[in-house]
C-alpha positions as CSV (number, residue, x, y, z in Angstrom):
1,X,91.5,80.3,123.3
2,X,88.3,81.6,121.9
3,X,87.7,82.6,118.0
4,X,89.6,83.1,115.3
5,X,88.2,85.4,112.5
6,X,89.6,84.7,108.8
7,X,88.6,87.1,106.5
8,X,89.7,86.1,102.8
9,X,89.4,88.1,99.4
10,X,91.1,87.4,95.9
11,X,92.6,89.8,93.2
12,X,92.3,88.2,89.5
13,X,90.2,85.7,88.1
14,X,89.7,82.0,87.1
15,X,89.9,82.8,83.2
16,X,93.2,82.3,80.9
17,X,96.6,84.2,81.2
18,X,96.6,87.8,79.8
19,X,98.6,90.7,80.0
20,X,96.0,92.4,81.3
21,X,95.4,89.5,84.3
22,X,98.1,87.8,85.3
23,X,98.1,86.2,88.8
24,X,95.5,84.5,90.9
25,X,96.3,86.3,94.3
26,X,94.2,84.9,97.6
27,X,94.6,86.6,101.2
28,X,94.1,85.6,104.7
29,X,93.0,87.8,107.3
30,X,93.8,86.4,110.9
31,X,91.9,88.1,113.8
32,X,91.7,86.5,116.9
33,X,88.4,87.7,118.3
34,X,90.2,88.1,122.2
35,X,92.0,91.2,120.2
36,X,89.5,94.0,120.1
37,X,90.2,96.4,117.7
38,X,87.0,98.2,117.7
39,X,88.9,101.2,118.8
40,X,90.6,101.1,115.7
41,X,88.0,100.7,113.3
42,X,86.3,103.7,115.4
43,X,89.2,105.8,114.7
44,X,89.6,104.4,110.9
45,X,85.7,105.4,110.7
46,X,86.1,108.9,112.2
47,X,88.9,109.2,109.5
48,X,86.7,108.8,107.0
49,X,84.3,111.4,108.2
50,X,87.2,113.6,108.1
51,X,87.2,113.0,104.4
52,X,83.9,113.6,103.9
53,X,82.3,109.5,103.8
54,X,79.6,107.7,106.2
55,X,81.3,104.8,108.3
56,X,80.2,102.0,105.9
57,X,81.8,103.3,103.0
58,X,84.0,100.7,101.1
59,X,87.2,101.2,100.0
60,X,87.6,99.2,96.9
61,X,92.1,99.3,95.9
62,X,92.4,98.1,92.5
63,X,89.1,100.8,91.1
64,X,90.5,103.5,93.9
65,X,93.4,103.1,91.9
66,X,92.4,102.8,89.0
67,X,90.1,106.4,88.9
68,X,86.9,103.5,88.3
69,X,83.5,103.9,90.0
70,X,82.9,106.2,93.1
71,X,86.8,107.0,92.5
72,X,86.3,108.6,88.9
73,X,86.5,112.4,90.1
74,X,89.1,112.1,93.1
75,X,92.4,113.2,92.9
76,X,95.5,111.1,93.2
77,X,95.8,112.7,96.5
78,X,92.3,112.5,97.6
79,X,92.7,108.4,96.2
80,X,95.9,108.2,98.3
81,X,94.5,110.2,101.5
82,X,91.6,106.9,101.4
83,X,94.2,104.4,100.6
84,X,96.4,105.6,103.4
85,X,93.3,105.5,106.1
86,X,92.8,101.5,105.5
87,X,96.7,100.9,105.5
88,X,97.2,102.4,108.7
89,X,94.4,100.8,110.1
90,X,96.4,97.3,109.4
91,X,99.3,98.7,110.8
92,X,97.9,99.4,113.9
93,X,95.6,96.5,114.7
94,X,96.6,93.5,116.1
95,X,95.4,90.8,113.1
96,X,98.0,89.2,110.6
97,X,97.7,87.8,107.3
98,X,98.8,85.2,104.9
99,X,98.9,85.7,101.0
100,X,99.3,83.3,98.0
101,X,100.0,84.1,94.8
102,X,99.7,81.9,91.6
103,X,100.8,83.0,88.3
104,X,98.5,81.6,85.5
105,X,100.5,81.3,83.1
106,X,102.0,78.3,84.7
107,X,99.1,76.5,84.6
108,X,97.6,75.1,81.0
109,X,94.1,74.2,82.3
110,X,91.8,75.4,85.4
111,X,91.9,71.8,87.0
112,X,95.5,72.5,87.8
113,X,95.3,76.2,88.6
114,X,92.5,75.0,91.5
115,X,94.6,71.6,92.2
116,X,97.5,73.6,93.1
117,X,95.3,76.6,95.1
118,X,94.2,73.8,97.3
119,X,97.2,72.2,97.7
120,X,99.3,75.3,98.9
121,X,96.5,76.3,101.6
122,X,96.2,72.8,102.7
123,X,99.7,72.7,103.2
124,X,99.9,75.9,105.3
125,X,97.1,74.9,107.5
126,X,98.8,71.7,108.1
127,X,102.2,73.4,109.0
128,X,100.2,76.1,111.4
129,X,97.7,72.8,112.7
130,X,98.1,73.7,116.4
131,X,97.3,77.4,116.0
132,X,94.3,77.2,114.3
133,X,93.4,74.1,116.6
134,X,93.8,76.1,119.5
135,X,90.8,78.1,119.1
136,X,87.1,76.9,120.2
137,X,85.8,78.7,116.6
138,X,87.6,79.0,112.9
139,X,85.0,81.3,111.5
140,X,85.7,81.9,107.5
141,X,84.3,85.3,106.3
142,X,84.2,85.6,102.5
143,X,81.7,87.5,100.0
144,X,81.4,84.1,98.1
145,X,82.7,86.1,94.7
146,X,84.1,83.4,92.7
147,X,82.2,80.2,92.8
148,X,85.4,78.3,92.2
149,X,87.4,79.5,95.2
150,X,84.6,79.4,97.5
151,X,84.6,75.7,96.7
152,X,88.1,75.3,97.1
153,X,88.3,77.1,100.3
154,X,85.5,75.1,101.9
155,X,87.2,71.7,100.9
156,X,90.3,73.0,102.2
157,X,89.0,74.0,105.4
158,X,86.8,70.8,105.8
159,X,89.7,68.6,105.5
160,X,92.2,70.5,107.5
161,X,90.5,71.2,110.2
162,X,87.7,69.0,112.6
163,X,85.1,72.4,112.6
164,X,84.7,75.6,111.1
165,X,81.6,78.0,110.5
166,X,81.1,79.9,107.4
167,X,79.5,83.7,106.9
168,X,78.6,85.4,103.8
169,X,80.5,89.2,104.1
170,X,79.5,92.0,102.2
171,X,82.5,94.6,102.2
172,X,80.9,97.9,103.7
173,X,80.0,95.5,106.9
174,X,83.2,94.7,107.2
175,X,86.7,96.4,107.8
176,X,88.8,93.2,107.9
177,X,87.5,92.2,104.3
178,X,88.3,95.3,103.3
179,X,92.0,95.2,104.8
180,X,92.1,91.6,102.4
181,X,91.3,93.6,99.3
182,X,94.4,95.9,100.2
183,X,96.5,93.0,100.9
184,X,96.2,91.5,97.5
185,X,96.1,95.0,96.2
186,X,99.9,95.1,97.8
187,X,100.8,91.9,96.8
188,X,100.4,92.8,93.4
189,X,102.2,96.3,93.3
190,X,104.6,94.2,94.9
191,X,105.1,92.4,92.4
192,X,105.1,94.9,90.0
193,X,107.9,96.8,92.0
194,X,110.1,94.0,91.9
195,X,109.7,93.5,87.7
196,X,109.3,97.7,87.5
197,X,105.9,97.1,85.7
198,X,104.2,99.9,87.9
199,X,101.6,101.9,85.6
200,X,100.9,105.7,85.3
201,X,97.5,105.2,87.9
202,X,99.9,103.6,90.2
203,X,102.6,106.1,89.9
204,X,100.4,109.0,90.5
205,X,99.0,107.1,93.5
206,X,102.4,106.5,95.3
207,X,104.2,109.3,94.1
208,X,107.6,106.9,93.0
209,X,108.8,103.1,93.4
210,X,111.1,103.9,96.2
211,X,108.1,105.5,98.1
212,X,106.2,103.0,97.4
213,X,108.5,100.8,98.7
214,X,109.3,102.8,102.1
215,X,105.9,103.5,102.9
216,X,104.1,100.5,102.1
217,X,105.4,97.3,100.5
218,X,108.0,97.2,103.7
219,X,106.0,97.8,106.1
220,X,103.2,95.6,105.7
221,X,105.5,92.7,105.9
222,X,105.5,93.5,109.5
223,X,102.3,92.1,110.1
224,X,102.4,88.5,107.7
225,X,101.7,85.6,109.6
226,X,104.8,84.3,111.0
227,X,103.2,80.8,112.9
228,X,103.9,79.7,116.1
């Protein structure tokens, strides 16, 4: 086989539990490189001409949702229209993904937070060993945001498997990243659906919980990584 592309992104950060933060959620982006979906990401592009954005523009969930940044004067529909360009985008390209999640209140210091990151992605490497052995090139792509999981992905990696290369992303080069940013975006309403925590923002985003549901949280399922 040739190369596999993993494309990784986080939602939440190393600090202490709070209301207002949660979980520590890390995605995996699998594309194997022998999968072109360059028409794709020409389509995705020409949809966001339609919307009136250049081809590098980068859509950003949690602020998109949140009404933050170069969101702050769209509409929920307008903030939907974006959010529903990059989701079908997954949906229709041949990559899968792989998502942990880690709730911090669980964890009374950072040594244990990072101890148990590590162990869950070693383990799922280990599990998965012959896929990701398969291919000639693991290539990690991540924008090297958090110090600490940059670390922690690189010792993970380096002990799992016998090689791997490493590139620096930044997320307007780079669909796939995007796509991880969404997945944890997901993940969390997810999560929210499930303990019906969903704020107003989201609400106005995705209309309901059972539409929410329907036209996203089920459907992107379809494409986690399932192993060999």
């Amino acid at each position: 086989m040739g190369k596999l592309s993993i494309f990784v992104d986080e939602s939440g950060d190393f600090g202490e539990y709070s209301h207002h933060s949660p979980y520590y959620i890390i995605t995996m982006i699998f594309h194997e490189q022998d999968n072109d979906i360059n028409q794709n990401i020409k389509l995705l592009n020409e949809g966001l001409k339609n919307l009136g954005y250049e081809s590098d523009f980068a859509i950003h969930t949690e602020p998109l949702i949140r009404r933050e940044e170069v969101f702050e004067n769209l509409s929920p529909n307008e903030r939907r229209a974006l959010f529903s360009k990059l989701f079908y985008f997954v949906m229709k390209s041949d990559i899968t993904y792989k998502t942990f999640v880690f709730e911090k209140r669980q964890f009374d210091d950072l040594l244990k937070l990072e101890g148990r990151m590590a162990k869950e992605m070693s383990q799922f490497i280990r599990e998965n060993v012959s896929y990701f052995q398969a291919f000639e090139e693991v290539i990690l792509y991540y924008d090297n945001g958090q110090r600490n999981l940059n670390r922690i992905l690189n010792s993970v990696l380096s002990t799992e498997l016998s090689q791997y290369d490493v590139r620096k992303v930044c997320p307007k080069d780079y669909k796939l990243f995007q796509v991880a940013d969404l997945i944890c975006t997901l993940q969390l309403l997810a999560i929210k659906h499930k303990n019906k925590e969903l704020s107003r923002s989201e609400l106005l985003i995705f209309h309901d919980p059972r539409d929410l549901k329907k036209q996203f949280l089920k459907p992107i399922l379809k494409k986690e990584f399932k192993g060999m």
